[in-house]
C-alpha positions as CSV (number, residue, x, y, z in Angstrom):
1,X,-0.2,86.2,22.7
2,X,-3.2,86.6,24.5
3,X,-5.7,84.0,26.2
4,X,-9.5,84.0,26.0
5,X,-11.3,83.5,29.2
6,X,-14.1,80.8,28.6
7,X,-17.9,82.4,28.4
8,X,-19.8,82.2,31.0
9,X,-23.3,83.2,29.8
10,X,-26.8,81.6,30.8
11,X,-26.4,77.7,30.0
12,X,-23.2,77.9,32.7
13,X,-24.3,79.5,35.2
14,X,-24.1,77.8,38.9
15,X,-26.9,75.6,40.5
16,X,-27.4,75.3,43.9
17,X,-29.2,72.1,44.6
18,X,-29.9,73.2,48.1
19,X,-31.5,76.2,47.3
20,X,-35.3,74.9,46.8
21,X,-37.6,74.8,49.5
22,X,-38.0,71.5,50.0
23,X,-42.0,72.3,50.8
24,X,-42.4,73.3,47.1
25,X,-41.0,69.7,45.7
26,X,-43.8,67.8,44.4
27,X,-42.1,64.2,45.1
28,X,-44.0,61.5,43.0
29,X,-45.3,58.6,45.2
30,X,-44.6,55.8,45.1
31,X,-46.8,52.7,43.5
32,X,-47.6,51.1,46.3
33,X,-47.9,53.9,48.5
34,X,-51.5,53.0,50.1
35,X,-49.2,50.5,52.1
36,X,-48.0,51.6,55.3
37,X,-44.1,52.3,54.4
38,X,-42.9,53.3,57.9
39,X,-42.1,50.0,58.8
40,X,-40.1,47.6,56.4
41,X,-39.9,45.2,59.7
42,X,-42.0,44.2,61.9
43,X,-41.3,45.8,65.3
44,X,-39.0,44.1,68.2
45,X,-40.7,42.0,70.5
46,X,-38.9,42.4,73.7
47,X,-39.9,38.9,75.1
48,X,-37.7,37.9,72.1
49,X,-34.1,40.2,73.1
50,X,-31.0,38.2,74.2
51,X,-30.0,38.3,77.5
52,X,-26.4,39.0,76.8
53,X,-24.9,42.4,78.7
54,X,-21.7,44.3,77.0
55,X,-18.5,44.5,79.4
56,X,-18.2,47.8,81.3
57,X,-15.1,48.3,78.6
58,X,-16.7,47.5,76.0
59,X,-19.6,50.1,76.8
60,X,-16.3,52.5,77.7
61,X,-15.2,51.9,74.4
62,X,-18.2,52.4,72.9
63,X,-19.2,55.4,74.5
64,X,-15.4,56.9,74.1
65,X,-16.3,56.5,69.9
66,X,-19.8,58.5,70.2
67,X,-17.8,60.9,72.2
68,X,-15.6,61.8,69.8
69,X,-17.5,62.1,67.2
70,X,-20.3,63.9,68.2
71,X,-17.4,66.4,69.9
72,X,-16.7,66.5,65.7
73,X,-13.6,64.1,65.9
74,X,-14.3,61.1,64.6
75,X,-11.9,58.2,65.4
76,X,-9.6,56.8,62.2
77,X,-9.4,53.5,62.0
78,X,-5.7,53.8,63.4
79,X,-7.0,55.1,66.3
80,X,-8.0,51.9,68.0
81,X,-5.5,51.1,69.8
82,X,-5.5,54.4,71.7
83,X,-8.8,53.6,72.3
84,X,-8.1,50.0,73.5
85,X,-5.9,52.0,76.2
86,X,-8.3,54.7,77.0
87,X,-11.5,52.2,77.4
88,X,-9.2,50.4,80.0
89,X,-9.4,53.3,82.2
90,X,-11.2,53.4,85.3
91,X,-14.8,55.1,84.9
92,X,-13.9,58.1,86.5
93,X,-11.2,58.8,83.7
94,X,-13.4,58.2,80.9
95,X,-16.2,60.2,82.3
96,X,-13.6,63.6,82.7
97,X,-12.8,62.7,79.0
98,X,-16.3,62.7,77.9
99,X,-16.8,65.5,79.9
100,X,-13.8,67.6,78.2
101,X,-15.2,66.0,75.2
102,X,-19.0,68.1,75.9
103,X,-17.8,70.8,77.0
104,X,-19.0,73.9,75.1
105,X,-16.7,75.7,73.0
């Protein structure tokens, strides 16, 4: 018994939908394009900002997550506690961790 391979002719073949030059796209536009679209809200006013301040752990912790995932490790969400415990550190720990964390590879 023998098994046919299926055809792959013209109508299969592969499409990349990365491979266009994005400056060959002709994007329609939209209806009410003669609106200014770069703004959907109206920008901050900073007389208008709160004057609330994050805790120094809380910016640690904060800081420890952008780390981490610009070093290409993002955090799971079971990884909060170890975070908890690492944002507790003293600044001078958390600053050689971001520093490992940056350093070239």
């Amino acid at each position: 018994m023998t098994t046919t391979a299926p055809e792959h002719g013209a109508a299969h073949a592969y499409v990349d939908p990365y491979a266009v030059d994005v400056a060959e796209v002709v994007w329609p536009k939209p209806a009410d394009s003669d609106r200014d679209m770069d703004y959907l809200l109206p920008p901050p006013n900073p007389a208008e900002r709160l004057g609330l301040t994050i805790s120094p752990r809380d910016q640690r912790r904060i800081d420890l997550h952008a780390a981490l995932t610009s070093a290409g490790i993002p955090p799971y969400p079971d990884d909060r506690d170890a975070i908890e415990q690492l944002s507790a550190l003293s600044d001078n720990v958390n600053a050689a961790l971001q520093r490992w964390l940056h350093h070239p590879r």
